[in-house]
N, C-alpha and C positions, 0 to 999 in steps of 0.2 A: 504494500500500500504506500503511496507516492504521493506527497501533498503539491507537489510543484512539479515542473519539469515535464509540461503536455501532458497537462492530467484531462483534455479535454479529444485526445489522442485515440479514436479507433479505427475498424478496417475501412470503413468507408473514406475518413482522408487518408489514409495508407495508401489505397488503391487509385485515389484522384491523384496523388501522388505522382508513383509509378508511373500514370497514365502520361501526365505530362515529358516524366525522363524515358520511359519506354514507347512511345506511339509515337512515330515519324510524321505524320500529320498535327499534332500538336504542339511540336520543336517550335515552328514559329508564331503560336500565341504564347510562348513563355512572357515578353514583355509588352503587347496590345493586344487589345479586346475588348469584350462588353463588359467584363465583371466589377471593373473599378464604377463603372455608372449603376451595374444593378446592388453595388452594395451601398451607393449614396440613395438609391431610391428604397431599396429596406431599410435602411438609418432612416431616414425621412417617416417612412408605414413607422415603423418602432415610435419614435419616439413623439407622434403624432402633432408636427410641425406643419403649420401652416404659410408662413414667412420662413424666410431665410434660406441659405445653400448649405448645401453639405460639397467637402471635399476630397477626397481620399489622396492617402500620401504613404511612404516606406516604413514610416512609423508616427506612433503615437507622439515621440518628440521631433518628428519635422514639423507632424502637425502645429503645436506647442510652437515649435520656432515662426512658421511663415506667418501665423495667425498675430503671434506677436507685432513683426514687421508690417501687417497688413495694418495692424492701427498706428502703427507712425512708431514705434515704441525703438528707441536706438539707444544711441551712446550716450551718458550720463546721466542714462534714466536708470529708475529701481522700479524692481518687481516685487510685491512680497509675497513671502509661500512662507509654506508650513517645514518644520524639522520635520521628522519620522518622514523620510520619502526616497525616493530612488534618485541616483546621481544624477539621471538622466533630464529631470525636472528641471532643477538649474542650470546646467548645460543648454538646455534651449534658450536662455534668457541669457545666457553668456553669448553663445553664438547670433543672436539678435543683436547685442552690440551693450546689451544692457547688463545690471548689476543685483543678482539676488540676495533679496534682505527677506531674514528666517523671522518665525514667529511659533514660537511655542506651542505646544495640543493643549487640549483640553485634561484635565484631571482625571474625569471618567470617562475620554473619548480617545479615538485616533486619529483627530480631527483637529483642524486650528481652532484654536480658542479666537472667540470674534473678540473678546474683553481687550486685551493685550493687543490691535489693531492701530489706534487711533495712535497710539503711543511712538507708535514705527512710522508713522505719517509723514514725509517731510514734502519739500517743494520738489525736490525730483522724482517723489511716490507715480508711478501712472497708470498701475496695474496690477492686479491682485489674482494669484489662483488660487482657486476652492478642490483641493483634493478632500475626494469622497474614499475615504482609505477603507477596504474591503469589501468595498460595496454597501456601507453607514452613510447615510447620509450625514455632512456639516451642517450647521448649522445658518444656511443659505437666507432666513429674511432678514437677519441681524448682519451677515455681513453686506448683500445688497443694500441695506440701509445707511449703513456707514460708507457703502461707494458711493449713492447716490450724493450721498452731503459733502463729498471731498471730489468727486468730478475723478473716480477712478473706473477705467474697463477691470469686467470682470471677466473672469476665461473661469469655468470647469474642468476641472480634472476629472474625465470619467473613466479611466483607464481599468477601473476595479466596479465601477456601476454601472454598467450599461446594463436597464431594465427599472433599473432602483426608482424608487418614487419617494414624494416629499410633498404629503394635501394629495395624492391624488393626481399629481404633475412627476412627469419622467425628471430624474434627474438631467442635467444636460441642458433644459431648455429657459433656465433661469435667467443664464447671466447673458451679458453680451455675445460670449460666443462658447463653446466647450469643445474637448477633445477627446478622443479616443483611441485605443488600442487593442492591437489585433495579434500581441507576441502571441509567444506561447503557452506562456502559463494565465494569460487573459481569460475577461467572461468569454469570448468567441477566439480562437486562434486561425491567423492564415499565418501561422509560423512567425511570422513580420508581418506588421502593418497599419496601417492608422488611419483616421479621419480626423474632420475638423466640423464644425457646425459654426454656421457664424449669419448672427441678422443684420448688421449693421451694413446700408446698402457700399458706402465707401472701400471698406474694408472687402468686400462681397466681388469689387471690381477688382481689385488688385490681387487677389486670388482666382481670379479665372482667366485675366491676363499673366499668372503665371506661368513659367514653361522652366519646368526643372527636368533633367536626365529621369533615366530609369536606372534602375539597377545595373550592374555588369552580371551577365548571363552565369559567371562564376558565383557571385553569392547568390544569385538567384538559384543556382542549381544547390547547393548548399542547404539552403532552407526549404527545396522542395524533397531532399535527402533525408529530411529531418524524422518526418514521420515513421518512413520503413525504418530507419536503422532505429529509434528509438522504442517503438514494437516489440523488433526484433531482439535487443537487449534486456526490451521487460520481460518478453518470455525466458529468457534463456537466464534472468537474475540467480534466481536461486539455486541455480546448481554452479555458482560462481564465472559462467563464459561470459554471463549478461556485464558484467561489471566491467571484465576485461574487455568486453566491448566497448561499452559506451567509453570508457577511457582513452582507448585508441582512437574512438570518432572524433572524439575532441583533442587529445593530443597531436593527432596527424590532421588537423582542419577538414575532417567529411565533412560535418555540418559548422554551421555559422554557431558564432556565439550572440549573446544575446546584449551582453555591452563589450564590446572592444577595448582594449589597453588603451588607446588613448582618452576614450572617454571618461575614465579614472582619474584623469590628470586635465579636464574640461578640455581637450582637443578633440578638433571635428577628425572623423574618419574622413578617410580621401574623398568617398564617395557621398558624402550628407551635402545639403541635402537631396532628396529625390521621390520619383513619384511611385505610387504602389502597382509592382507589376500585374499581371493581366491571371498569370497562374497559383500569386498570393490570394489576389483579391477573391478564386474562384473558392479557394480553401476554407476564406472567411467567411463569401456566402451561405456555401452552405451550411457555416455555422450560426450565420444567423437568423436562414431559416427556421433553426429547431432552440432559438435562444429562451422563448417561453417555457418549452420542455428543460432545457437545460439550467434556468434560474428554479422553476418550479420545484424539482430535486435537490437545488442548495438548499431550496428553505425547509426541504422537508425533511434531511438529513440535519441542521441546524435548531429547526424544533424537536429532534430527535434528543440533538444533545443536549439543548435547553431544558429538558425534562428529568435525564438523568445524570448528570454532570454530577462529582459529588461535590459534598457541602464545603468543602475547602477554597473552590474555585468558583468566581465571578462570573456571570452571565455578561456576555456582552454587554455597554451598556446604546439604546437605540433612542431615540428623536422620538417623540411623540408626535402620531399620525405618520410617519415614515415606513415603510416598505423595504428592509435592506433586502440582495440579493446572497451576503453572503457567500462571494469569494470566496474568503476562507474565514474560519473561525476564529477568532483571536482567543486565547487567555494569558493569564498573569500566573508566573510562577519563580520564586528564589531559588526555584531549584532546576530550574527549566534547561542547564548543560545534563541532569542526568534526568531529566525524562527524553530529552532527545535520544540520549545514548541506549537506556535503557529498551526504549521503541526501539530504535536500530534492530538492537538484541532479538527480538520480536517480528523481525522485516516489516516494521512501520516506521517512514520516512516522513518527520512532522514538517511543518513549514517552519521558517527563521526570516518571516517579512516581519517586523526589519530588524536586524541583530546588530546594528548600529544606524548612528542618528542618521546620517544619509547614505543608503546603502550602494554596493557593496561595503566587504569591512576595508577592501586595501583602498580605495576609492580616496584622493587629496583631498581632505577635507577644506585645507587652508585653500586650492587654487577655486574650489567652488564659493569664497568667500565665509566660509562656517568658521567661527572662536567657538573654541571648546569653554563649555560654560555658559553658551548664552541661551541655552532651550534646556533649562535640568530636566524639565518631565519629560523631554521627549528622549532627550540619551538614559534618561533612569526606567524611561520604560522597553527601551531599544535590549537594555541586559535582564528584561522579564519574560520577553511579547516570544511565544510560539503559537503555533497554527494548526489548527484541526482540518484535515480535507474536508471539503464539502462536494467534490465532482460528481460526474455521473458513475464512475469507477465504485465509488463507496457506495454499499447499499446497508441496509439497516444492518446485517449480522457483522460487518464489517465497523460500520458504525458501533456497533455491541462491544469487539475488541478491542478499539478503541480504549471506552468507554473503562472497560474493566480491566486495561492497562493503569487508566489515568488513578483508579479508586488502591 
């Protein structure tokens, strides 16, 4: 059992897969086609928008970068975001030309605290993102409220919500514009991938008069590689080939990685940014054809735990009137290096989103602009926070193990 690492991974993208690297007829829609449009017109059905564009791009942080540029946002401007997040978050707002200023979680959330906002405020403030960390909604009318008074765009981070709701409204369609993602261990994977959602007619122009490359056919073959060989390593885990596999996958570069060396150190990869090729975007669709099926299961495996979790450990905490979809599970635990280990022991592989304040752990903390010290709750909940699977791989008896690992 696998909390991370294409937990949304079976034969049917296996085989769409394949289809692309094995079908001589298909070689040249690896980078054009219809699927980048048909997954902006399911982004659109989903999340039931009536104004605005949707975009599709190689990732969730091109999206995050162009969007930014699209509202004017450059050089000596600030963004401010949340600590507890992935390197990748500020890096977009680097590679914009701008300067990411952190803002602490909440106490009982994985969320920015809006309170601690105004505080970070200054004259070069121009923009602010709402990561919705695990598919919890933030706390979205308090921070719109505090843009509206300061004359700040708002971007969404739905990287972890796509489906989530907030009153009855999809996450995503709140602020000025929102983003998504389409990795691997995302609510929908095409391996790679991303969109952007954005109502603001100016901004709206200068991303459709955008014209950024594709992929090189090499990582794009890399990422359509992803799914067989990773399959293929879960079956084979247990009797230890699997391991030796996926090691050599990634040791000898078969598949892509998911952040690059230099991203670590806020430099752009050669090839950033770019638009989402034709045989990602197909892999994404049709995941998000069956996205209802496949949130519907997190929550059912999630109220699963919520019921029996023992009495030691914390129930999420959720937003009144919010809908999360439940990503993955968060809890709190002191002792959480040997339950991970312990699960090991067991062939249960928990999550560690996020095992330092901006993850990964070797990740420059200093070139992404982060002082150690300035978010305590979010580095003090970075060495508690692991993660329960909630995919469609877990089904209740699985969930049970779990469960009576944890007790």
């Amino acid at each position: 059992m696998i909390t991370s690492f294409a937990p949304n991974n079976n034969w049917k993208q296996v085989l769409n897969s394949l289809g692309y690297i094995l079908l001589p007829w298909r070689w040249l829609s690896w980078r054009s086609g219809s699927y980048s449009q048909k997954v902006s017109t399911k982004l659109k059905e989903i999340l039931k928008t009536q104004t605005g564009e949707f975009f599709t791009f190689d990732s969730g942080r091109t999206a995050l970068c162009e969007v930014l540029k699209a509202y004017n946002i450059s050089s000596g401007d600030e963004v401010l975001l949340q600590a507890f997040t992935c390197t990748v978050v500020p890096n977009a707002i680097i590679y914009a030309g701008a300067k990411p200023i952190y803002l602490d979680i909440e106490v009982d959330s994985y969320n920015i605290d809006a309170t601690k906002i105004e505080n970070k405020i200054t004259a070069k403030t121009k923009a602010i993102i709402i990561q919705h960390t695990f598919g919890f909604a933030a706390n979205v009318p308090a921070i719109m409220q505090i843009a509206a008074k300061h004359n700040l765009i708002v971007i969404e981070d739905c990287a972890h919500s796509l489906g989530a709701e907030f009153n009855g409204q999809k996450l995503g369609t709140f602020a000025n514009a929102s983003i998504f993602s389409f990795g691997v261990d995302k609510v929908v994977s095409g391996v790679r991938g991303g969109a952007a959602y954005v109502k603001d007619p100016s901004a709206i122009q200068k991303l459709t008069e955008l014209k950024l490359p594709t992929l090189p056919l090499g990582i794009i073959a890399k990422h359509l590689l992803h799914p067989p060989f990773f399959a293929l390593g879960k079956v084979l885990y247990p009797i230890f080939i699997g391991k030796i596999w996926l090691y050599l996958c990634k040791k000898l570069g078969f598949t892509a990685r998911v952040i690059e060396d230099s991203e670590k150190k806020a430099i752009k990869p050669i090839w950033f940014p770019a638009q989402m090729p034709n045989a990602l975007a197909h892999l994404a669709y049709s995941q998000l054809q069956e996205l209802e099926i496949l949130n519907k299961h997190r929550q059912e495996i999630a109220k699963f735990y919520n019921q029996n979790l023992p009495a030691e450990f914390s129930k999420p905490s959720i937003l009144t009137n919010s809908s999360p979809i439940y990503l993955r599970y968060p809890l709190e635990s002191a002792n959480r290096n040997e339950i991970h280990q312990k699960a090991k022991n067991e062939g249960i592989f928990l999550g560690d989103w996020y095992d330092t304040v901006i993850a990964p752990k070797d990740a420059d903390l200093a070139a992404m602009n982060y002082q150690i010290g300035s978010c305590p709750i979010a580095e003090e909940r970075s060495k508690t926070t692991f993660n329960l699977p909630t995919h469609r791989s877990i089904n209740l008896q699985k969930a049970q193990r779990i469960i009576d690992l944890l007790k």
